[in-house]
MARGU-124366 format. One line per 4 residues: number of its first residue (from 1); their letters; for each residue x, y negated, z of C-alpha. Coordinates in pm, 1 decimal, m for minus. Last residue first. Layout:
N
NUM) A) X:Y:Z ~ ...
***
This chain:
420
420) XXXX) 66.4:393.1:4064.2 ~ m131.4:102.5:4021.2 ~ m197.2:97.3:3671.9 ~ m311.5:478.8:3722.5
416) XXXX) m508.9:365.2:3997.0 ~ m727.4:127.8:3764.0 ~ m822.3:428.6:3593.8 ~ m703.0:464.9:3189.1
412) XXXX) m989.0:379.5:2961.5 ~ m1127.8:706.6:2820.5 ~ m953.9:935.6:2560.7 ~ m896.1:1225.2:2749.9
408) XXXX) m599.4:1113.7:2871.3 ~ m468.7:785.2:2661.3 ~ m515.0:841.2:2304.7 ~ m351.2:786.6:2029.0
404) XXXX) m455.1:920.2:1628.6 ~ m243.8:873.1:1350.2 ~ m290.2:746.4:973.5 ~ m5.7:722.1:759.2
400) XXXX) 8.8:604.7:381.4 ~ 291.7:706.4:187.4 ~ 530.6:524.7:m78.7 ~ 827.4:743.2:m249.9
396) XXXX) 630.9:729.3:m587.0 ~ 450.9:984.0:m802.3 ~ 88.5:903.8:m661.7 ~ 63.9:567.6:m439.5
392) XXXX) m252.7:724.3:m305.1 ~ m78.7:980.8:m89.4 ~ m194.9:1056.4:297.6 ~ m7.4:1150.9:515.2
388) XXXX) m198.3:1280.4:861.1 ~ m37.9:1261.0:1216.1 ~ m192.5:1511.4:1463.5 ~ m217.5:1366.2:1826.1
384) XXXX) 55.2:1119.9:1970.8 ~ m9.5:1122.5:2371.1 ~ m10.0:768.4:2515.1 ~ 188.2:653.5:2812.6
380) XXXX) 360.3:289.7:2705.9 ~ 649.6:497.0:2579.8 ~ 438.8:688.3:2350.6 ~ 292.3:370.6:2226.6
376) XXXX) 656.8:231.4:2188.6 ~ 722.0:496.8:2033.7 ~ 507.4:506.4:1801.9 ~ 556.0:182.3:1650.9
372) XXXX) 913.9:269.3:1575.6 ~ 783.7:556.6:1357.0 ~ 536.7:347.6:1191.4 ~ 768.1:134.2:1098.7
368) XXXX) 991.0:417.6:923.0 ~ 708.8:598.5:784.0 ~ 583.5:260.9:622.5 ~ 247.4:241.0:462.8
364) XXXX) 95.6:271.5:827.8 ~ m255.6:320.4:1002.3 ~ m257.8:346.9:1345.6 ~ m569.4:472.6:1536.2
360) XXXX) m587.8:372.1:1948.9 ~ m838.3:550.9:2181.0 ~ m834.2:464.6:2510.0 ~ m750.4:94.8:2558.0
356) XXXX) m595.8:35.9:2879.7 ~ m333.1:m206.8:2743.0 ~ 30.5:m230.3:2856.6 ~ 102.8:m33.6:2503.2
352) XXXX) m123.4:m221.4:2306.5 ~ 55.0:m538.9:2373.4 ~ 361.9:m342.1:2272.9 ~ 186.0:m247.9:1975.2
348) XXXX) 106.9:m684.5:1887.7 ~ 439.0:m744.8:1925.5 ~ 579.3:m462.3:1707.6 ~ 338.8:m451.7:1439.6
344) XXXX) 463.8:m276.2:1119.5 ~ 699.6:m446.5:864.8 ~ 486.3:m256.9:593.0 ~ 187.8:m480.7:658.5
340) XXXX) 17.4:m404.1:986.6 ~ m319.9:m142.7:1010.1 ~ m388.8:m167.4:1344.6 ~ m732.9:28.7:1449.7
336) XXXX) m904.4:2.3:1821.9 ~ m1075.7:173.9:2132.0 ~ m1275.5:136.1:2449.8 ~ m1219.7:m244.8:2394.6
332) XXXX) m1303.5:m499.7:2641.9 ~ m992.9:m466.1:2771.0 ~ m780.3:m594.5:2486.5 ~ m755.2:m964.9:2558.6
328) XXXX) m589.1:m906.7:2901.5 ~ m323.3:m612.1:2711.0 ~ m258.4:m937.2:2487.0 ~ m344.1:m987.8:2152.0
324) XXXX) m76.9:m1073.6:1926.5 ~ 12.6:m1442.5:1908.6 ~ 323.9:m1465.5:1647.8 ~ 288.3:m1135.2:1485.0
320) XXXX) m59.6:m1082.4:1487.3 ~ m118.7:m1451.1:1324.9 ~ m539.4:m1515.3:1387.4 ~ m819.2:m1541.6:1156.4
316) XXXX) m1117.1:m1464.3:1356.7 ~ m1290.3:m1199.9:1575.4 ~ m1682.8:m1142.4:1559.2 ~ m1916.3:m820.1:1438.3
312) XXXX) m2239.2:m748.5:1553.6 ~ m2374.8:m429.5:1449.2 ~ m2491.0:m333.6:1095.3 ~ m2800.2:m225.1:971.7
308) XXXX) m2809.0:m410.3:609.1 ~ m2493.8:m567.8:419.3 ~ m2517.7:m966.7:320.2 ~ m2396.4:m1093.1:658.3
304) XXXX) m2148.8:m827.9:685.0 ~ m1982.8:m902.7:306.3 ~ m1938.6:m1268.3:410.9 ~ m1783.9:m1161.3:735.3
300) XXXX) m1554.6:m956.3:546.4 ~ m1444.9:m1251.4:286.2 ~ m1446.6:m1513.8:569.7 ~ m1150.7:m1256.5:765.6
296) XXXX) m999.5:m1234.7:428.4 ~ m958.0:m1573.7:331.8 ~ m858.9:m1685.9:664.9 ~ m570.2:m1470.1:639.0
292) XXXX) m378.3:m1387.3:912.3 ~ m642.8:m1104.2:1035.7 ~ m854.7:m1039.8:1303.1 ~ m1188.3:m802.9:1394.6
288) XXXX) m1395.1:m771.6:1682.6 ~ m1596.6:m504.9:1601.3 ~ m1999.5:m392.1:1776.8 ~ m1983.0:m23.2:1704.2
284) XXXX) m2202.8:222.1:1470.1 ~ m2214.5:43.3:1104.3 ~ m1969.6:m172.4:1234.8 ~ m1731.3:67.4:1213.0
280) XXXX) m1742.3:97.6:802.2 ~ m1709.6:m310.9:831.8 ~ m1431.8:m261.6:1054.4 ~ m1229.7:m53.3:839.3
276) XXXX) m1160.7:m161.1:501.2 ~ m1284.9:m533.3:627.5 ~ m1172.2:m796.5:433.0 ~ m836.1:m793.2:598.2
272) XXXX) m816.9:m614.8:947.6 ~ m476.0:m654.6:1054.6 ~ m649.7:m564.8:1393.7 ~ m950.0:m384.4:1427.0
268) XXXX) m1084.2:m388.5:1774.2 ~ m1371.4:m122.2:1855.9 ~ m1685.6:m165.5:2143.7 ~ m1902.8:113.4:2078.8
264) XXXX) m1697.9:435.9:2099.3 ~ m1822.2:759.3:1937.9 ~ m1580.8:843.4:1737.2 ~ m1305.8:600.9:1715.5
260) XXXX) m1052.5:944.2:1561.6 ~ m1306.6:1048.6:1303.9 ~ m1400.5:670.8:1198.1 ~ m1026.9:623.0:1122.8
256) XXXX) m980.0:948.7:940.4 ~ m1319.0:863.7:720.7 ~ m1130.1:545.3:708.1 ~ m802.1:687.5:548.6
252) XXXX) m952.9:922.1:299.7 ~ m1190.6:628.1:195.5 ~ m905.9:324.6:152.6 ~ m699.4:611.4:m110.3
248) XXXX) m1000.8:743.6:m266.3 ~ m1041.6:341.9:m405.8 ~ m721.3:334.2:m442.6 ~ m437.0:132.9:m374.7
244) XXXX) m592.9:m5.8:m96.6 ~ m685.5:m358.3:m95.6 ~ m485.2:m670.1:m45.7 ~ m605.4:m998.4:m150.1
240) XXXX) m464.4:m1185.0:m476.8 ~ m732.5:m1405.8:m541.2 ~ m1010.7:m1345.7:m227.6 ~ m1257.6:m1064.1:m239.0
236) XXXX) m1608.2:m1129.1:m240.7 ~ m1741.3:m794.8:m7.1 ~ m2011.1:m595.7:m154.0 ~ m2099.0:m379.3:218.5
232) XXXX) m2233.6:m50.3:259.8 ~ m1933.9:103.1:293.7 ~ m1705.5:m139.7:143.1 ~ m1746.3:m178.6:m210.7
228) XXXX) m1569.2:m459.9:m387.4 ~ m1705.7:m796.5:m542.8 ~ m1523.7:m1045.0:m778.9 ~ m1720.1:m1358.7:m848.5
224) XXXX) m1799.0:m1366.5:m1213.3 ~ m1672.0:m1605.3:m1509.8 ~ m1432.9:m1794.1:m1292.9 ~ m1112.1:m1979.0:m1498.1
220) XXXX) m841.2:m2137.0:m1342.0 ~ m927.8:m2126.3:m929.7 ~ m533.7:m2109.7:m723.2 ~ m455.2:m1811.6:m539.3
216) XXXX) m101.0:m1855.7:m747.4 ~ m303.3:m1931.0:m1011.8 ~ m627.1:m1740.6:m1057.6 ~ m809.2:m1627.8:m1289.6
212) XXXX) m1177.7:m1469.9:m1221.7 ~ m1420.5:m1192.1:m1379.0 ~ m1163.6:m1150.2:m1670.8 ~ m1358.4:m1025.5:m2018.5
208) XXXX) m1041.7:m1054.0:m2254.5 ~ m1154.4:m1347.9:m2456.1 ~ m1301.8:m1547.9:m2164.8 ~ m974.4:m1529.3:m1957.6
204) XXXX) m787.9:m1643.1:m2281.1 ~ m984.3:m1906.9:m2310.4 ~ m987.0:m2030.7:m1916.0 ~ m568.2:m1949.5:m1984.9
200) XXXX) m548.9:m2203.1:m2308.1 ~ m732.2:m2477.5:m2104.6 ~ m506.9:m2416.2:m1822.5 ~ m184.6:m2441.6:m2014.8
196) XXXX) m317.2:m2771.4:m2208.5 ~ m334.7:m2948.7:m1836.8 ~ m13.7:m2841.4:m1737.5 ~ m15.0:m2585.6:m1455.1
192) XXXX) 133.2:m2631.4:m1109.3 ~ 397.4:m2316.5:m1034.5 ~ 472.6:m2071.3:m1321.8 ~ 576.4:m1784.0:m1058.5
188) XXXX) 215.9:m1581.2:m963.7 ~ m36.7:m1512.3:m1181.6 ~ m374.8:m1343.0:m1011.1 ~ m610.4:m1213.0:m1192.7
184) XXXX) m957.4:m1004.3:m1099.1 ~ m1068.3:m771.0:m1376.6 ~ m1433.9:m684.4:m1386.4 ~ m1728.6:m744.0:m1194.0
180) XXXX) m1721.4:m455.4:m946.2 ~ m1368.9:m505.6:m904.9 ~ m1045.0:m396.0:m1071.0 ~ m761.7:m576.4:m968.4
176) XXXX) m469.0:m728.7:m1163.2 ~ m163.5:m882.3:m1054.5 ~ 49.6:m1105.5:m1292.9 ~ 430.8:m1149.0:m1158.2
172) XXXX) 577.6:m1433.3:m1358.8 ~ 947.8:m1497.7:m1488.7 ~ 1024.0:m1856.8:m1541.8 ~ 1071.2:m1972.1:m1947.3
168) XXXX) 865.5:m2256.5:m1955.9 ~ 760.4:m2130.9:m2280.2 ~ 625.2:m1853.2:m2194.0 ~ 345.6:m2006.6:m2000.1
164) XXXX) 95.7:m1863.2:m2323.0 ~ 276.3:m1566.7:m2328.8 ~ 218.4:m1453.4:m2020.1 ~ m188.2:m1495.4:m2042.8
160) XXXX) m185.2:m1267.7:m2375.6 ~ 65.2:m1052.2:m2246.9 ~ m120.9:m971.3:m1909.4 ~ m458.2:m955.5:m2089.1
156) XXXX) m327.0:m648.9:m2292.4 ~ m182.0:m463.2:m2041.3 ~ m512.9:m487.4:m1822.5 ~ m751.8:m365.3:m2102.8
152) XXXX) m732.5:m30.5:m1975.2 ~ m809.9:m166.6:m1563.4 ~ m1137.2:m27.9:m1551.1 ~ m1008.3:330.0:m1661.3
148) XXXX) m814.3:317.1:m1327.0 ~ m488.8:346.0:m1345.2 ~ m197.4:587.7:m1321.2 ~ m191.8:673.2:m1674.3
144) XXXX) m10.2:339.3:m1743.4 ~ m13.3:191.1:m2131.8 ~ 157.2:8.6:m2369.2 ~ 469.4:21.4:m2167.3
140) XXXX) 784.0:m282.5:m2190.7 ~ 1029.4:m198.0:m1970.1 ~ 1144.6:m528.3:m1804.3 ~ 1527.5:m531.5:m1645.7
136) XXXX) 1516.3:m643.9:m1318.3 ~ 1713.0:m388.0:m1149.0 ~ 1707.3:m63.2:m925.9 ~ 1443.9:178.6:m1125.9
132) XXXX) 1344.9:m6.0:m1489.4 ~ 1108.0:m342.7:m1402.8 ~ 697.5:m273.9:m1511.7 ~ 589.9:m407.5:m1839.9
128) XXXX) 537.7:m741.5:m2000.8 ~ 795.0:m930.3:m2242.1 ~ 712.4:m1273.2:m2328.1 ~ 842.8:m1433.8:m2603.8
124) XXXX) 984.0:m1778.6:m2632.6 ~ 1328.7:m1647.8:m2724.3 ~ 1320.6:m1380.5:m2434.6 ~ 1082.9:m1459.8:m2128.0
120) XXXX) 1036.8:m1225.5:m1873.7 ~ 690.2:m1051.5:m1729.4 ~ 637.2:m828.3:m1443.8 ~ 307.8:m647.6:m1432.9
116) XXXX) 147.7:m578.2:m1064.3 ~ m157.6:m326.7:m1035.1 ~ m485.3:m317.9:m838.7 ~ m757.9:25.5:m883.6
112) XXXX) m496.7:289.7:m874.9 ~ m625.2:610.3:m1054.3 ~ m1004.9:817.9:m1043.8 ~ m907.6:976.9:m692.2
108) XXXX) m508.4:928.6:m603.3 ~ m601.2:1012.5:m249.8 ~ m407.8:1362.8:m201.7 ~ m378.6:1438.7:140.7
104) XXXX) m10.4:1577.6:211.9 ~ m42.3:1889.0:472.4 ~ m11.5:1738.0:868.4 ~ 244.2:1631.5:1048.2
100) XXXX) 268.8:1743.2:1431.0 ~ 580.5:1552.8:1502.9 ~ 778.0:1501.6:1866.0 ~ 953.1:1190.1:1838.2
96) XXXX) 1330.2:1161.9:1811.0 ~ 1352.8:849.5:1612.6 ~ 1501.6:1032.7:1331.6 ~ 1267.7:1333.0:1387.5
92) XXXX) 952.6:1106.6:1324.2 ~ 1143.7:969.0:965.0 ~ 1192.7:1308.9:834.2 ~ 856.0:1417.3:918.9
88) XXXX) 711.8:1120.3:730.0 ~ 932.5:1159.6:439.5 ~ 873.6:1545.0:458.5 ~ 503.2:1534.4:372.0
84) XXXX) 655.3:1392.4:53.5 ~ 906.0:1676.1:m26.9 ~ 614.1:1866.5:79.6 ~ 332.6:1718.5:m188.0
80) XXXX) 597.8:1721.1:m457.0 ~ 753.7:2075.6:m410.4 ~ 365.0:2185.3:m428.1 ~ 313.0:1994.0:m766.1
76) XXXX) 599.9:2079.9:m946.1 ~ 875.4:1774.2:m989.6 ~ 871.4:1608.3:m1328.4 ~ 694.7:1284.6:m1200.3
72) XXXX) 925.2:1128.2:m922.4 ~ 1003.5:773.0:m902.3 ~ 674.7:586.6:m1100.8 ~ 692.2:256.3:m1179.3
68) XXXX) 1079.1:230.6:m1261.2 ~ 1012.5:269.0:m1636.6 ~ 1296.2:434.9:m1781.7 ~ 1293.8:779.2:m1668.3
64) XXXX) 873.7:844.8:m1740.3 ~ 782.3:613.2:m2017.0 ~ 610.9:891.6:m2224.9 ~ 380.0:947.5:m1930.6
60) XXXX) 330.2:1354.8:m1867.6 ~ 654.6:1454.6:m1747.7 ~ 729.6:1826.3:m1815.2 ~ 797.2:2042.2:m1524.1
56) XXXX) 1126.6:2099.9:m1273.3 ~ 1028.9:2260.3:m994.4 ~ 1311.5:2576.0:m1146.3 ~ 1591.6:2322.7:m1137.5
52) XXXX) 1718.5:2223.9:m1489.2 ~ 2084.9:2360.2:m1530.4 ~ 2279.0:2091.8:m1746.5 ~ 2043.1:1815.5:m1712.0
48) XXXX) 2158.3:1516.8:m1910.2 ~ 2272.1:1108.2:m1856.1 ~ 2114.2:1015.1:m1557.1 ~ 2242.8:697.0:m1475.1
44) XXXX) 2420.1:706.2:m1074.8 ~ 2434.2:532.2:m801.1 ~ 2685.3:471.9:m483.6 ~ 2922.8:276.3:m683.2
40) XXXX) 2887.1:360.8:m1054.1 ~ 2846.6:677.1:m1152.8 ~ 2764.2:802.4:m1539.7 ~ 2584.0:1119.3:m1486.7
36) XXXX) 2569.6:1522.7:m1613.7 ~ 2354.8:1706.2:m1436.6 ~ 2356.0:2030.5:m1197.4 ~ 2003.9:2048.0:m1072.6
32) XXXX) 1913.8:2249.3:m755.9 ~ 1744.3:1927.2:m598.9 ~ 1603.7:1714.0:m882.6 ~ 1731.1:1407.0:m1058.4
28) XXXX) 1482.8:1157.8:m1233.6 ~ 1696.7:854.6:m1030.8 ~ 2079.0:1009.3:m908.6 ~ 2163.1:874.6:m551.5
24) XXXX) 2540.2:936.9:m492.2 ~ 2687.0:1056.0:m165.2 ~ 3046.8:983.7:m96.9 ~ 3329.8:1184.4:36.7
20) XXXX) 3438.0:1350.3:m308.5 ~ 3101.1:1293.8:m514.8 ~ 2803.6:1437.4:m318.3 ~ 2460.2:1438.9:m493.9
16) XXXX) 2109.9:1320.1:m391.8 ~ 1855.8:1292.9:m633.3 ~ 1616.9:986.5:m608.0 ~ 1284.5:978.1:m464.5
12) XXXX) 1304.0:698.6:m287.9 ~ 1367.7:858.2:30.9 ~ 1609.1:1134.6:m55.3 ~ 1552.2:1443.7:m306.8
8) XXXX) 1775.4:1720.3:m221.6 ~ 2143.6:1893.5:m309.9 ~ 2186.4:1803.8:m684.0 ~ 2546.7:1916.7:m760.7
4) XXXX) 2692.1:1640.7:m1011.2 ~ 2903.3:1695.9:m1346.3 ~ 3100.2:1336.7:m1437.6 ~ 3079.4:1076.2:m1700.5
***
């Protein structure tokens, strides 16, 4: 055991400490703490605070230090919000751009509405929780404070469907979403079901109220198709497709988004997926909208056919990453959205960056991505305007970005601009 200095919080949340000439990442630490830890390598158990740092409040989930779920909890509400701004400012000075960051945006609203439980098998018994900080180890909760109240039976459900594949001993992933019908399930890790595993899953749907099982995106059991709210859209979402966090989360980011298109009428939203954005556009734009996912795309242009007063919307399933949209493709547009998974979009930005699009909004759940994305737009001859975080992942390192481009005052740049 050894006495550790505290000096800040790094990216994950985790206290940072020098040991000799190494740093050591302490998990539940906070800056200004001296505490007593057990190092090994280049981490650290918590084992006591000695001096508690003055931030330093009561955690209010009695799981809070083993469960992994949540990274920093006990940390006062205004050191929180900047120590979190400061991930995004920390990660814009590291690739030497020029930051205007805005306060944190707080978009936890009524809790997450989609949550992942981890299950193992011990002895033919499933254990179902969330995995302890840095390893695999299950912590098994009987309840997360973080979610939605829709999702209160979700714990429940998760062991009852784990333990009936718990005898084949693989670990599963079980993601649940709450939707306008209920609780939408997806299992991931069993692989093809027996026949008797199925028919034990549809009854075990039934008993806990699930709107739809699914296996590996794979129809078990479907009691109600699963809707969401999209602006004035019900959109069927797809097993296992990706929403926002929150519902306050996906509306703080595309009141931003709408904001920053203003008043243009021909928008591309790219990394679209069923529609968080372009269906909300749509109401006053014609959108051209792609995605990887077939599912998605289908699942927004369901939801547009069905929703009342909005403009034409086309665009496709199409892979970003492998066939982005070229600068040609992108004239038509007086402005667009990207929102990439957390790798970010680097071929389909640098297409962006020949492009004479005026008005470009990124949205990012990677500060670090993001970052490089920038620059590239920066590079390309945009100006960067105010860059808002935005926090729906509540008590963990993650962060959602959402920045405004523009090229001059917004407008398409002149033909003897390209020229010159």
């Amino acid at each position: 055991m050894k006495r550790l200095q505290i000096e800040r919080l790094g990216a994950r949340g985790e206290g940072i400490a020098t040991d000799g000439d190494k740093r050591v990442y302490v998990p539940y630490a906070l800056p200004g703490e001296t505490v007593n830890a057990e190092i090994e390598g280049d981490h650290a158990r918590l084992i006591g605070i000695v001096d508690a740092a003055p931030d330093r409040i009561a955690p209010f989930c009695p799981h809070y230090a083993r469960c992994g779920g949540c990274a920093v909890q006990a940390l006062r509400d205004d050191a929180y919000k900047e120590w979190k701004r400061g991930l995004v400012v920390a990660a814009l000075r590291n690739a030497g751009l020029p930051a205007d960051v805005a306060p944190l945006v707080d978009a936890h609203g009524a809790g997450r509405r989609r949550v992942t439980f981890h299950a193992r098998m011990e002895r033919g018994v499933a254990r179902v929780g969330f995995m302890a900080a840095r390893s695999h180890d299950i912590v098994e909760i009987d309840a997360c404070p973080l979610l939605v109240p829709e999702l209160s039976g979700a714990l429940v459900a998760a062991r009852a469907l784990a333990q009936i594949l718990a005898s084949r001993g693989k670990p599963l992933d079980l993601s649940f979403t709450a939707t306008l019908e209920g609780m939408d399930v997806d299992i991931r890790g069993p692989g093809p079901l027996e026949d008797h595993e199925a028919g034990a899953l549809v009854k075990a749907a039934q008993a806990h109220g699930l709107a739809r099982l699914s296996n590996h995106g794979r129809l078990v059991a479907l009691r109600r198709a699963p809707l969401v709210h999209v602006g004035s859209a019900r959109v069927p979402v797809p097993p296992g497709s990706f929403l926002q966090a929150t519902q306050a989360g996906e509306e703080a980011i595309a009141a931003r988004v709408l904001e920053a298109v203003g008043a243009a009428k021909r928008v591309a939203d790219l990394f679209c997926g069923v529609g968080a954005f372009a269906l909300r556009l749509a109401a006053n734009a014609r959108v051209s909208a792609y995605d990887s996912s077939a599912e998605a795309v289908e699942a927004m242009f369901s939801g547009a056919r069905a929703a009342a007063g909005l403009k034409p919307m086309d665009g496709g399933a199409r892979d970003l990453f492998a066939r982005p949209l070229s600068a040609k493709e992108l004239a038509p547009f007086e402005a667009l959205v990207f929102d990439p998974p957390r790798a970010g979009a680097l071929a389909q930005v640098t297409e962006i960056a020949k492009s004479e699009v005026g008005v470009v909004v990124a949205v990012s759940c990677s500060a670090q991505s993001f970052a490089r994305d920038a620059a590239i737009l920066l590079t390309g001859g945009y100006s960067m305007g105010e860059i808002v975080p935005i926090d729906q992942f509540r008590h963990s390192p993650h962060v959602e970005i959402v920045a405004h481009f523009s090229r001059g005052d917004g407008r398409k740049r002149p033909k003897r601009a390209l020229l010159g």
